[in-house]
C-alpha positions in Angstrom: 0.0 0.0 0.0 2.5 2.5 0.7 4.4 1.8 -2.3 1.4 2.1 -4.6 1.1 6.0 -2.9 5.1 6.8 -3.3 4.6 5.5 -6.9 1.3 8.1 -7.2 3.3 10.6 -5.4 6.0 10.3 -7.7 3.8 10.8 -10.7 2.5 13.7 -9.3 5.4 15.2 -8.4 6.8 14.3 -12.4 3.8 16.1 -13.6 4.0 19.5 -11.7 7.2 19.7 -12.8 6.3 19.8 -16.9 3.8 21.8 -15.7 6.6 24.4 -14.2 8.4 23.7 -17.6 5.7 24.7 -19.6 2.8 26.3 -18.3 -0.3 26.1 -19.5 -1.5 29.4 -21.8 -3.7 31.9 -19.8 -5.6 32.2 -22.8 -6.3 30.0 -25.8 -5.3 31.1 -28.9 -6.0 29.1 -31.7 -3.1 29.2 -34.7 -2.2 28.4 -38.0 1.8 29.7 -37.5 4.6 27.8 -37.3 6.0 28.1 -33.1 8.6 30.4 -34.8 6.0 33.0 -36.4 4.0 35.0 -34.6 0.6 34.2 -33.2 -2.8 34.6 -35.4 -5.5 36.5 -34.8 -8.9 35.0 -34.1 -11.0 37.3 -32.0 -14.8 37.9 -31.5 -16.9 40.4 -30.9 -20.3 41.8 -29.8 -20.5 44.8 -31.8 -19.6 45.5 -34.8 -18.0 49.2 -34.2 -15.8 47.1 -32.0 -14.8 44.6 -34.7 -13.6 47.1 -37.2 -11.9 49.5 -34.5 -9.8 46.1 -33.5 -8.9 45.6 -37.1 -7.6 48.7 -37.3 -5.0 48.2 -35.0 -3.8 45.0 -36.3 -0.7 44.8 -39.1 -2.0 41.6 -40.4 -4.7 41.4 -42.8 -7.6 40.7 -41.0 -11.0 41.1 -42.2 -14.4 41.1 -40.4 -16.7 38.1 -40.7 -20.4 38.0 -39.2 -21.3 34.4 -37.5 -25.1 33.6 -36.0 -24.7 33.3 -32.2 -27.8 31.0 -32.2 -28.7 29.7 -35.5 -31.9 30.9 -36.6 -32.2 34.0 -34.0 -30.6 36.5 -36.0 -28.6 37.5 -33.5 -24.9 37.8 -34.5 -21.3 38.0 -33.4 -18.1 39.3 -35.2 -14.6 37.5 -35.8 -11.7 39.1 -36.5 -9.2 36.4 -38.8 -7.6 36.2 -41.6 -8.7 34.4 -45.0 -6.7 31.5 -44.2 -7.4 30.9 -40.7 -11.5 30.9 -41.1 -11.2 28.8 -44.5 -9.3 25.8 -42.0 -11.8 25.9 -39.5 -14.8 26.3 -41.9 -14.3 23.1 -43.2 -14.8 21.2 -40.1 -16.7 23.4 -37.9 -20.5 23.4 -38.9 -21.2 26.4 -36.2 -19.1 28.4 -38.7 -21.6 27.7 -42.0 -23.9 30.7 -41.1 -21.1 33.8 -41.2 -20.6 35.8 -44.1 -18.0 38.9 -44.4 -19.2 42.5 -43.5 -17.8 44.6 -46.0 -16.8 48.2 -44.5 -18.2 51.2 -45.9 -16.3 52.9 -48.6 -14.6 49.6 -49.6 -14.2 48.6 -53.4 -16.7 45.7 -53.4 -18.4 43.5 -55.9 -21.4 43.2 -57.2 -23.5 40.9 -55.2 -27.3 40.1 -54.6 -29.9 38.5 -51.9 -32.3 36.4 -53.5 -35.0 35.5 -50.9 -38.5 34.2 -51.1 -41.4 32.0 -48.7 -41.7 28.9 -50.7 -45.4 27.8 -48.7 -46.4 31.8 -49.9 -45.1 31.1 -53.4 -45.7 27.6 -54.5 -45.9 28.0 -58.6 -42.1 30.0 -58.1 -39.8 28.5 -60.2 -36.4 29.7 -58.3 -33.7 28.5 -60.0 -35.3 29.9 -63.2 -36.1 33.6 -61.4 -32.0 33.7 -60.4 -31.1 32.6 -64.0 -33.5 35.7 -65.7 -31.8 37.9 -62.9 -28.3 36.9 -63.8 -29.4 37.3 -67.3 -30.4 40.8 -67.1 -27.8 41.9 -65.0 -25.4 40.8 -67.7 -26.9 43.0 -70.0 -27.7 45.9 -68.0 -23.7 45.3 -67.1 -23.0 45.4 -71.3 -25.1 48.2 -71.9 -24.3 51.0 -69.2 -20.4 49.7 -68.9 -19.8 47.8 -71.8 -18.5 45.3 -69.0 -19.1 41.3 -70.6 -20.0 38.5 -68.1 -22.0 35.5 -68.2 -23.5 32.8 -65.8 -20.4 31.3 -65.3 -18.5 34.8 -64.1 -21.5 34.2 -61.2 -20.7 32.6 -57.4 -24.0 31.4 -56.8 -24.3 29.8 -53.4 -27.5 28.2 -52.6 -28.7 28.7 -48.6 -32.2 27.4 -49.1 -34.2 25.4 -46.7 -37.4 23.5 -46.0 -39.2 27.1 -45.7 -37.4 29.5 -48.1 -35.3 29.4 -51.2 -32.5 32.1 -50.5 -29.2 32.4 -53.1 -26.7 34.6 -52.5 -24.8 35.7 -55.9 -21.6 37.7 -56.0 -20.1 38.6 -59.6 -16.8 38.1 -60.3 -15.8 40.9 -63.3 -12.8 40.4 -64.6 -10.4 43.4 -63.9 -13.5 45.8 -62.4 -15.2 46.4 -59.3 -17.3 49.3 -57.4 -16.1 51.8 -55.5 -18.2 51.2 -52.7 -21.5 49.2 -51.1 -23.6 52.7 -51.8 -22.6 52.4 -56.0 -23.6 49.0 -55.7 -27.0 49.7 -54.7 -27.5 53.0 -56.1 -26.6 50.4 -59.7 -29.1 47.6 -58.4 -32.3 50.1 -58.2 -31.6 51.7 -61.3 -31.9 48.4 -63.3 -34.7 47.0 -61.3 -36.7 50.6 -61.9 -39.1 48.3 -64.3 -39.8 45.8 -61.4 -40.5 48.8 -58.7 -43.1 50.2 -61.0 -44.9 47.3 -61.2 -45.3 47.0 -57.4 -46.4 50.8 -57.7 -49.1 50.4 -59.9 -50.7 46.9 -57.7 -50.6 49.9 -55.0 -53.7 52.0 -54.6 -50.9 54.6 -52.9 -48.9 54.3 -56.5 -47.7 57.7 -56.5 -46.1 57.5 -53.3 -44.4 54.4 -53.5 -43.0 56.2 -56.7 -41.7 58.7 -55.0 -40.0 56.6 -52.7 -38.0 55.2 -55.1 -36.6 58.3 -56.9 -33.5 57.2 -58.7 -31.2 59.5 -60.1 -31.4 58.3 -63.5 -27.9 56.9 -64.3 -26.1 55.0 -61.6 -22.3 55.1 -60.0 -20.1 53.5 -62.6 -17.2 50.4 -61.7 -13.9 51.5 -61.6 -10.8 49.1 -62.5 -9.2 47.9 -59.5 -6.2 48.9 -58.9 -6.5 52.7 -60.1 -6.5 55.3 -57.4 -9.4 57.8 -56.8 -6.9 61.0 -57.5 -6.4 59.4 -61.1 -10.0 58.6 -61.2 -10.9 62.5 -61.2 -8.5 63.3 -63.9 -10.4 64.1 -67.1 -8.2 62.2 -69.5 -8.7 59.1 -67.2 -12.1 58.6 -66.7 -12.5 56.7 -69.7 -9.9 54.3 -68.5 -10.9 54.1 -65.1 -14.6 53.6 -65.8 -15.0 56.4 -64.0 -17.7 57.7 -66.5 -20.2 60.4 -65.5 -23.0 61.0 -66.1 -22.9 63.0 -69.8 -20.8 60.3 -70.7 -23.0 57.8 -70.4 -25.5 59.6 -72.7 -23.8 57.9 -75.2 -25.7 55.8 -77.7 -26.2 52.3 -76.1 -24.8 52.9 -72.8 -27.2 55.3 -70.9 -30.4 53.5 -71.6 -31.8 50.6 -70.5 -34.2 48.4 -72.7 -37.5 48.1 -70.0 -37.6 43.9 -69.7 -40.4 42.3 -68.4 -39.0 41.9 -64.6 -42.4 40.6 -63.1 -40.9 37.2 -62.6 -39.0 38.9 -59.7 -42.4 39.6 -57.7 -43.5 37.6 -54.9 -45.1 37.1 -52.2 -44.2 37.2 -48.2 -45.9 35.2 -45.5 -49.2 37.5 -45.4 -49.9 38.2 -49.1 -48.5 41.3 -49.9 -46.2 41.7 -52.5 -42.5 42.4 -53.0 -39.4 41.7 -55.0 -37.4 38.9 -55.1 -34.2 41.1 -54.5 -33.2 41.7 -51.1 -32.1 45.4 -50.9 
C-alpha cells in the first residue's frame, strides 16, 4: 500500500514539474503559424463598431466576418481572422456555415445580390429559373451602361435554401473591375430593377407615393478598374480608362439606356400576401 502512494506521489510530483516547464497558456489562442512565427489572430466580438476598430490596430490582414450566435435568431457575433485561418476551421466546424464577411463602408466591393422568397407563400415559383433571368439581365444591364461582358459562369451562386425558403446569394466576379463602394452598388441595383419597382407601384392604390419613394437619379455610380487610385480617377483624361464615367458620358448611344424587360418574374409574395421583389435590398 504504501508503495502504490510513493509510486502516485511520484507521478505527481513528475507532472507538476512539466507543468513548471511549460505552463499552461492563460488564454487559448488558436493558430495556424509555425512556433517560430507570430501568433494569429482570431477574435470575437459583440459589436460590430468594436470589430472594425480592432482591425484597425492590427498589421495583419484581417477582415471582419459575421457568425449567428444561435442559428436561426438573427442575432450575431463578429470575428476578426484572416482568409486562411477561417477557411481551415470552416471546413470542419458546422457552427461556422452561417457567417458571411461585412464589408466596410467605402470599400471597393463586388457586385452581389440576396435572392430571398417563402416557398409555402409562393408555390408555382420557379427559383432557380427567377436567379437565372436575374443573372441574365444583370449581364446585359452590365453590357449596356459599362460595356462590361460577363455570363453565368462569371456568377458565385451559393444556394442557402431550406425546407421554408429558397435564398441564393450571388456575388459577380468581373474580370479586372469592381465598385467603389456598397452605396454604388445599390445606387446600380435600383436603377436596373426601376421596371420591377413600377410594377409593385401600380398593384398599390398609394402608387404615387411608393414612386416617389424610389426616386433614382437616372444613371447609376459607374465600376472603376481595380487597382486605379481615386486621384487618377478625377482626372479628365482618365475617366474613360478608369470607368470612372459620369454622367454626360454615359449619354452615349447604347450605354445610358436601359431596354424596359419584363422583370415581373421577380415579384413575390411574403408570409401574409403582400407583395415584393425577389431582391433583397
Amino acid at each position: 500500500m504504501e508503495r502504490k502512494w510513493e509510486a502516485k506521489l511520484k507521478q505527481i510530483e513528475e507532472r507538476a514539474s512539466r507543468y513548471e516547464r511549460k505552463p499552461l497558456p492563460s488564454v487559448y489562442r488558436p493558430r495556424l503559424s509555425k512556433p517560430e512565427e507570430p501568433p494569429s489572430i482570431w477574435k470575437l466580438f459583440h459589436r460590430q463598431t468594436q470589430a472594425f476598430n480592432f482591425v484597425k490596430s492590427c498589421k495583419e490582414d484581417v477582415h471582419v466576418f459575421a457568425l449567428e450566435y444561435k442559428v436561426g435568431d438573427g442575432q450575431r457575433i463578429y470575428l476578426v481572422t484572416t482568409y486562411a485561418q477561417l477557411w481551415f476551421y470552416y471546413k470542419s466546424r458546422k457552427n461556422l456555415l452561417h457567417c458571411y464577411e461585412v464589408i466596410p463602408e467605402n470599400a471597393v466591393c463586388k457586385l452581389y445580390f440576396d435572392l430571398e422568397f417563402n416557398k409555402l407563400a409562393n408555390p408555382e415559383a420557379d427559383g432557380k429559373k427567377m436567379v437565372a433571368l436575374l443573372i441574365e439581365h444583370v449581364c446585359k444591364a452590365l453590357q449596356e451602361l459599362y460595356r462590361v461582358n460577363c455570363s453565368a459562369e462569371d456568377v458565385f451562386n451559393l444556394d442557402s435554401s431550406t425546407d421554408e425558403k429558397f435564398s441564393r446569394h450571388l456575388i459577380f466576379q468581373l474580370h479586372d473591375v469592381a465598385f467603389k463602394d456598397n452605396i454604388h452598388v445599390g445606387n446600380f441595383v435600383r436603377k436596373i430593377l426601376q421596371p420591377a419597382f413600377h410594377l409593385i407601384a401600380r398593384e398599390d392604390d398609394n402608387s404615387s407615393s411608393e414612386t416617389t419613394g424610389h426616386g433614382f437619379s437616372r444613371f447609376p455610380e459607374s465600376p472603376i478598374k481595380q487597382g486605379i487610385s481615386c486621384s487618377k480617377m478625377a482626372s479628365d483624361t482618365d475617366r474613360g480608362e478608369s470607368w470612372a464615367w459620369n454622367s454626360k458620358e454615359l449619354e452615349s448611344p447604347g450605354s445610358a439606356e436601359l431596354s424596359s424587360p419584363d422583370l415581373s418574374f421577380l415579384l413575390v409574395k411574403n408570409n401574409v400576401g403582400e407583395k415584393h421583389l425577389f431582391v433583397d435590398l
